[in-house]
N, C-alpha and C positions, 0 to 999 in steps of 0.2 A: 413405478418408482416415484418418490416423493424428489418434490420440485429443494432445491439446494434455500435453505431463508436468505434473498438476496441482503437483508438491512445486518444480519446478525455477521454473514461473512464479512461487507465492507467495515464493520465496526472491529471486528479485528484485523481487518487492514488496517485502519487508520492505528488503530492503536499500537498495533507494530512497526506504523510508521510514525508516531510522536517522538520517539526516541531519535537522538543524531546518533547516535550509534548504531543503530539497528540500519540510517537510513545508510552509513557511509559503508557495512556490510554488504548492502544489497547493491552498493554502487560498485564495491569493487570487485562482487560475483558478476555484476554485468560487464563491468570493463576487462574481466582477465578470466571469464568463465568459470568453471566450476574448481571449488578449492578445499582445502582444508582447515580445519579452525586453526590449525598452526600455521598455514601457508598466511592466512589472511591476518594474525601476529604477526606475521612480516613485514607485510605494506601497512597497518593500520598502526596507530598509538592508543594501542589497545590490547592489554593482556590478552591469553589463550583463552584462561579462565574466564573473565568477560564473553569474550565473542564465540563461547563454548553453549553461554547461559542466553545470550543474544541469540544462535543461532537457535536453540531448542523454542523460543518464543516466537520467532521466523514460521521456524516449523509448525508449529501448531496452530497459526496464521496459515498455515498453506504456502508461504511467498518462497521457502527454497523446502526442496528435499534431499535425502540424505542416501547416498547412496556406498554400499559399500567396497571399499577399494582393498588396494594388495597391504600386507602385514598388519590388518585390522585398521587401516587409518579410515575412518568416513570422509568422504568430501561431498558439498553441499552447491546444489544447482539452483538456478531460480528455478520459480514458478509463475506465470505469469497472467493464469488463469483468475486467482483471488485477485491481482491489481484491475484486470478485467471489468470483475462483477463491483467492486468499488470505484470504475469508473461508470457503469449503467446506473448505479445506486444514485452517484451526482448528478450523472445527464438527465435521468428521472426527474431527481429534486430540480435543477435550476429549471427544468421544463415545468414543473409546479410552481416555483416561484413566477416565472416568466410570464403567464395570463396575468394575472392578478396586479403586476408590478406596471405592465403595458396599459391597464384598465385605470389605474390613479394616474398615472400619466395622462391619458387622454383625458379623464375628470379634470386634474388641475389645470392642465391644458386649456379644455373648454373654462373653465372659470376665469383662466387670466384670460380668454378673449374676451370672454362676456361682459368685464371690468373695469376694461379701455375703451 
């Protein structure tokens, strides 16, 4: 089995997460669990239609899935696997930035000693 492309998943993390709509979606499936795109027009200021097209964009981020309930309604849960690999993605980078950033430090560092 091929390994999941860590950069291509977090890139549609983050992208599903630029939006405040999408972010305030995913806040209020974490705070009141799994809902329906009508349940969640209830608490939000935000059409059905909206957070219909919000959630389909979720979904194919990975960040909720859609599971089917009684008299056709879906309701949509997180997922928290994609936020996961978008946070190894960062831990990764800052731990790349982090040598490099420590090494001009100690340069500039040594140079203001050396200048006094």
């Amino acid at each position: 089995m091929q390994q999941p492309d860590i950069e291509a998943i977090a890139e549609q993390v983050f992208a599903a997460l630029a939006d405040p709509s999408r972010r305030a979606i995913l806040a209020a499936l974490a705070s009141g669990g799994p809902a329906t795109a009508t349940d969640l027009a209830g608490r939000l200021p935000i059409t059905r239609q909206a957070i219909a097209k919000h959630l389909a964009l979720l979904a194919e981020a990975g960040l909720v899935t859609a599971e089917p309930g009684e008299r056709r309604r879906v309701r949509y849960r997180l997922r928290s696997a994609p936020m996961q690999v978008a946070q190894q993605f960062l831990a990764a980078l800052a731990r790349d930035w982090d040598s490099p950033l420590d090494a001009l430090k100690d340069h500039l560092d040594g140079q203001a000693r050396g200048s006094t």
